[in-house]
C-alpha positions as CSV (number, residue, x, y, z in Angstrom):
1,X,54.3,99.5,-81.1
2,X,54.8,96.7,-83.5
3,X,53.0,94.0,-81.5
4,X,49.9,96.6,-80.9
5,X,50.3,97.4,-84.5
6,X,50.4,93.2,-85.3
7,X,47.4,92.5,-82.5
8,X,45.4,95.0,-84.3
9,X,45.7,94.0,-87.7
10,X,45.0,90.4,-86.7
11,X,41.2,92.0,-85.6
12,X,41.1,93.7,-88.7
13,X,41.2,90.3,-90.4
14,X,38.9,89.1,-88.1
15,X,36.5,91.4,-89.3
16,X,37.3,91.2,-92.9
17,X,36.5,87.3,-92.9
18,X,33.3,88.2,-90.9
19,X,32.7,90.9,-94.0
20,X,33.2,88.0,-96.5
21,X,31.1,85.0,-94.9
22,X,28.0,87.0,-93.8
23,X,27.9,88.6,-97.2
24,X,27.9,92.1,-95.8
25,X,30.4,93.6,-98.1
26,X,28.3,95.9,-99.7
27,X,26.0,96.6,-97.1
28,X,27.3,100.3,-96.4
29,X,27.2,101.0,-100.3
30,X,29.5,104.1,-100.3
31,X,32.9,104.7,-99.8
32,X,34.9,106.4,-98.2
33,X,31.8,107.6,-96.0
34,X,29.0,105.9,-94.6
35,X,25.1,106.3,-96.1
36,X,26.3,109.8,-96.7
37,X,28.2,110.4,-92.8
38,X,32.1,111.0,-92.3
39,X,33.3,107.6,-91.3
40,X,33.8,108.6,-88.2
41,X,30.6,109.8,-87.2
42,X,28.3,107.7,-88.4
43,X,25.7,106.6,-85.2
44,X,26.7,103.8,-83.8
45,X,23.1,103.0,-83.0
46,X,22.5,102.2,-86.7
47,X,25.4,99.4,-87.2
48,X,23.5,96.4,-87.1
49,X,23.2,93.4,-88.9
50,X,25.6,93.5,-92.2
51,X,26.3,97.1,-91.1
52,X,28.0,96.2,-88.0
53,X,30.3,93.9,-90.1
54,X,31.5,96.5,-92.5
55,X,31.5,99.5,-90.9
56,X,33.2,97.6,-88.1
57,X,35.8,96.7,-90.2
58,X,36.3,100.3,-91.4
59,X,36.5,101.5,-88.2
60,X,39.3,99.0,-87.5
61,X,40.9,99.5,-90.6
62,X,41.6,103.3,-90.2
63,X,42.9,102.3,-86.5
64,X,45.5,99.8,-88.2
65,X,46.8,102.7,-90.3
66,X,46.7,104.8,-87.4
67,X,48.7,102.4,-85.9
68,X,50.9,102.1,-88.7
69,X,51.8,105.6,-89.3
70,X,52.8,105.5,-85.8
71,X,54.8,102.7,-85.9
72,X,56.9,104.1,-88.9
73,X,57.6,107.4,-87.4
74,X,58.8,105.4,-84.4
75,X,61.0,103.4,-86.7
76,X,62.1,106.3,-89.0
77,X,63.1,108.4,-86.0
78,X,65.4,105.4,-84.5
79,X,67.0,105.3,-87.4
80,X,68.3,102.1,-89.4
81,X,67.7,99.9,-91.9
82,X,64.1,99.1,-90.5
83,X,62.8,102.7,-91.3
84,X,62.0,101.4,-95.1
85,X,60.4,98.4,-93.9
86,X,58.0,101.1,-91.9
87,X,57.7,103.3,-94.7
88,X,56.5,99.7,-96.4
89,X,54.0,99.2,-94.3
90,X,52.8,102.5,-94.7
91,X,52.0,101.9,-98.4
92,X,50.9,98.9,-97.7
93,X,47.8,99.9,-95.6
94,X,47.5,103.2,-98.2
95,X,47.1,100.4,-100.7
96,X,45.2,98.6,-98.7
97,X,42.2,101.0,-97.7
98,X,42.1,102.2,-101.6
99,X,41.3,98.1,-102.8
100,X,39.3,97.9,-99.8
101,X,37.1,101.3,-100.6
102,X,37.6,100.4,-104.5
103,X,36.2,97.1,-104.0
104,X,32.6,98.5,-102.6
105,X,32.0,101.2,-105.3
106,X,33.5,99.1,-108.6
107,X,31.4,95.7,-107.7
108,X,34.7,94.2,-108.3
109,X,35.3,90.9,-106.6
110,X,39.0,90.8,-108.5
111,X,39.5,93.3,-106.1
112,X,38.4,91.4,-103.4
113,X,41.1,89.1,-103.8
114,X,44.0,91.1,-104.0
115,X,42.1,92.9,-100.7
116,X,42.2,89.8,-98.8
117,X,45.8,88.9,-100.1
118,X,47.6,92.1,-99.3
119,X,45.9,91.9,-96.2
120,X,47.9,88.9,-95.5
121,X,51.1,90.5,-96.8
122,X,51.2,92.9,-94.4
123,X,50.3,90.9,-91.6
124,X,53.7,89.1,-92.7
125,X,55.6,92.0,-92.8
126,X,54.2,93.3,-89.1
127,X,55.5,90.2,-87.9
128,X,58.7,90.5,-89.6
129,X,59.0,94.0,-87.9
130,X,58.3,92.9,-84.6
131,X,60.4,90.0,-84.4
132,X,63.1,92.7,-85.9
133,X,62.2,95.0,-83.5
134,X,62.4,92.6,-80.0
135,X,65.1,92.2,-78.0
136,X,65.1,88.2,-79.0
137,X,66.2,89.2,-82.5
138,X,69.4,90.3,-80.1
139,X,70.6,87.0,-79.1
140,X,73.1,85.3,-80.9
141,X,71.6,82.9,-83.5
142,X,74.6,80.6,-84.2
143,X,75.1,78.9,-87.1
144,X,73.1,77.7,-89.7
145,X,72.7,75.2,-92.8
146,X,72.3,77.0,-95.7
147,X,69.9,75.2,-97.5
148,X,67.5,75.9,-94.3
149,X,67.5,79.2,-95.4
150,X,66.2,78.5,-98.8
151,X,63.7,75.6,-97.1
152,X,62.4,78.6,-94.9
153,X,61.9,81.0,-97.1
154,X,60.4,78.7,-99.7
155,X,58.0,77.7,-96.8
156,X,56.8,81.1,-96.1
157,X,56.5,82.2,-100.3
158,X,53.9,78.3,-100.1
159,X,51.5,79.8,-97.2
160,X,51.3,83.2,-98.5
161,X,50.2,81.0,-102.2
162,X,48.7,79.0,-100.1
163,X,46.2,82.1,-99.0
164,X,46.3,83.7,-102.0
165,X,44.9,80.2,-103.5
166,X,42.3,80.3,-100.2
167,X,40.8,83.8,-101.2
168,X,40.6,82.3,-105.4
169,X,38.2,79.5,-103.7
170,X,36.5,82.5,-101.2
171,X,36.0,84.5,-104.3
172,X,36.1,82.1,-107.7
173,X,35.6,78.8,-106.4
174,X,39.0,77.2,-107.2
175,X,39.2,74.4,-104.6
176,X,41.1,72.2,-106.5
177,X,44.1,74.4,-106.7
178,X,43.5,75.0,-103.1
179,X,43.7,71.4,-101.8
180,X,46.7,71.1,-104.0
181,X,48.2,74.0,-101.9
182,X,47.4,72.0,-98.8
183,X,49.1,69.4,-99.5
184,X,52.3,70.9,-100.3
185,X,52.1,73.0,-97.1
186,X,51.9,70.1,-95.1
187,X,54.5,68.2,-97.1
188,X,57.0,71.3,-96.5
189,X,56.4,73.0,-93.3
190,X,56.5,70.0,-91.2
191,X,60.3,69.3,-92.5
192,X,61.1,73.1,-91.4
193,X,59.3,72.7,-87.8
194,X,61.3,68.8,-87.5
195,X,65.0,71.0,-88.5
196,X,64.3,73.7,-86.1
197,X,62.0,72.6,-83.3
198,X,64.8,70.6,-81.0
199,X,67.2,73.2,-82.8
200,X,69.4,75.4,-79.4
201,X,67.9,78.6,-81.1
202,X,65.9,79.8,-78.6
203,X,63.6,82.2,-81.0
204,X,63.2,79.6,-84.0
205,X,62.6,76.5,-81.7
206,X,59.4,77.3,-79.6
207,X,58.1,79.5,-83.1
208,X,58.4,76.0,-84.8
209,X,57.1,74.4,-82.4
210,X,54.0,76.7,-82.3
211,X,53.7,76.6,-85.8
212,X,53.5,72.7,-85.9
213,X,50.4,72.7,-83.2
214,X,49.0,75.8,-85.8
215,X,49.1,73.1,-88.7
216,X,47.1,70.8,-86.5
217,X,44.7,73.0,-85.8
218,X,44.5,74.4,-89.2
219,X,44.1,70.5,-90.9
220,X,41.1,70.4,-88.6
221,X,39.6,74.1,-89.1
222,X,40.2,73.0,-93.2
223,X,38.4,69.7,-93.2
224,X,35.0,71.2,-91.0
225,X,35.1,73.9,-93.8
226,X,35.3,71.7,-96.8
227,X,32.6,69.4,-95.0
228,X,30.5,72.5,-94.1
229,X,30.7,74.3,-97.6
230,X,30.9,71.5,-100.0
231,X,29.7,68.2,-98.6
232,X,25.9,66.8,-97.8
233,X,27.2,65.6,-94.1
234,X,25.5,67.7,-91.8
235,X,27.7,69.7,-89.3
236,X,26.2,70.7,-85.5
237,X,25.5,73.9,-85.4
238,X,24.0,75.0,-88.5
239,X,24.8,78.9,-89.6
240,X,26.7,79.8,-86.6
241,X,29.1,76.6,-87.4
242,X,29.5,77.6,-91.2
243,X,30.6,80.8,-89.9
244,X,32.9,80.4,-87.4
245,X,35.1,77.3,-89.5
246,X,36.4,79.7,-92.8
247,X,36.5,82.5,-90.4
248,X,38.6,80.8,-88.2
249,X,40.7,79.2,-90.7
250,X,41.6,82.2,-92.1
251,X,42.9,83.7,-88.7
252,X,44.9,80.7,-88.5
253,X,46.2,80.5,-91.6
254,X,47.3,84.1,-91.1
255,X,49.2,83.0,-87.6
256,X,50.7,80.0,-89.7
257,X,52.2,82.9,-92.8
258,X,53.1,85.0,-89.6
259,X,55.6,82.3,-87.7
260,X,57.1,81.0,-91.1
261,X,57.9,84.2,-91.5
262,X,59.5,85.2,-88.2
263,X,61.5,81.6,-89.1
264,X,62.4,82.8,-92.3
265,X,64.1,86.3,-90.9
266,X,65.5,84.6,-88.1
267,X,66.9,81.9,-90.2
268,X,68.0,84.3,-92.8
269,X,70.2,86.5,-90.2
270,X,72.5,84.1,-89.1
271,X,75.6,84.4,-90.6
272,X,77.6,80.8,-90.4
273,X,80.8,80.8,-87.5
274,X,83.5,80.1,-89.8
275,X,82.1,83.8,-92.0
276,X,82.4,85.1,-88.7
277,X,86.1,84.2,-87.7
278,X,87.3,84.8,-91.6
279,X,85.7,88.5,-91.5
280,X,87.5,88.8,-88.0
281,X,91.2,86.9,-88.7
282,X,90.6,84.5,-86.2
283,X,90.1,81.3,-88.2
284,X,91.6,78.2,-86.5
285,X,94.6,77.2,-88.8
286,X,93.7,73.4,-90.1
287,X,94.7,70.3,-88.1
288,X,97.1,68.3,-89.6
289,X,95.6,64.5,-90.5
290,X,98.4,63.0,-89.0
């Protein structure tokens, strides 16, 4: 339910960058229903164009919450600490429609950016939630240094700014602050993928190793988008090319917030061997120098 619940809310931002970079935001100019129809019975023969885009992504979004509702009832009723991470997630996408429907009847693109960035969020916590919810977050995760869990978690808080800072230069035009942001994401990510990568954890390693080839991918995705938006080079395929870049930058930058943050709970729930054997009176007694 989580990973159906993840895979649909990865769509969802699919269409939202679609939404953004076709400037059909405020192509269906009502919310919450559409030119005057229930959302959900509005003719499909009339989404076209900017249409398509919007409505599309309304569709999707009520599907994600659908989703979501489902997934925290499945959560609540196993019981455990992860029901309130459910119950999160169900505010979350609550919030998350109301900015989105907010957004088309104030004109406000402030808005917009907290749309796009809560967006993000919650694709985090999905991912947190069904790494939580697998059978890998069973197997024994050993021990850990403690300053990787600071080193992951301060990676993942850097992406998510790192997104936020993306939707500023979407929205406001801030690319300075935005290249900044790159840089420290690939000054500090890289370390965590190096420390965890050849690591015997078999959840973290291939995740870091994933993420590593999603920063590659992602310096490339970057560069065509600052050269398409910003620089007089011309790049092959006109419109279609202009398009496809941010959009696709955004989904991976979204799979990049997603793995630092499966490292970061996996990191985070290893308790250290030596905690273990204290809590459980079977510490070795010290060896003797001599």
């Amino acid at each position: 339910m989580a990973l159906v619940t993840l895979a649909a809310t990865f769509v969802l931002i699919l269409f939202g960058g679609l939404v953004t970079n076709t400037g059909s935001a405020l192509a269906v100019p009502d919310w919450p229903s559409t030119f005057g129809d229930n959302l959900f019975v509005f003719p499909w023969s009339q989404m076209v164009g900017g249409i398509f885009y919007e409505h599309g992504h309304r569709l999707i979004g009520a599907l994600v919450g659908l989703l979501t509702l489902g997934l925290a009832a499945t959560l609540w009723r196993t019981g455990g600490r992860l029901r309130w991470l459910g119950l999160a997630a169900v505010a979350a996408v609550v919030a998350q429609g109301v900015l989105g429907g907010l957004r088309v009847v104030l004109l406000a693109d402030t808005l917009a950016i907290v749309h796009g960035s809560l967006a993000q969020a919650f694709f985090g916590l999905l991912s947190a939630i069904a790494l939580l919810t697998s059978r890998a977050a069973e197997r024994p995760p050993g021990d850990v240094d403690p300053s990787l869990r600071s080193l992951t978690l301060g990676a993942a808080g850097l992406v998510y700014l790192q997104i936020v800072l993306g939707a500023l230069l979407t929205h406001a035009g801030w690319l300075a602050l935005h290249l900044a942001g790159a840089v420290a994401v690939f000054a500090v990510v890289p370390t965590v993928t190096a420390r965890l990568r050849r690591s015997a954890d078999t959840v973290a390693a291939p995740v870091a190793r994933t993420l590593l080839a999603l920063l590659g991918v992602q310096l490339f995705l970057g560069v065509g988008s600052y050269l398409a938006r910003f620089s007089p080079i011309g790049i092959p395929g006109g419109q279609t090319t202009m398009l496809v870049l941010p959009v696709a930058h955004r989904l991976v930058g979204s799979l990049i917030f997603g793995a630092t943050v499966v490292l970061a709970v996996r990191v985070g729930s290893r308790v250290p061997e030596v905690t273990v054997g204290r809590e459980r009176g079977r510490v070795a007694p010290p060896v003797s120098a001599t």
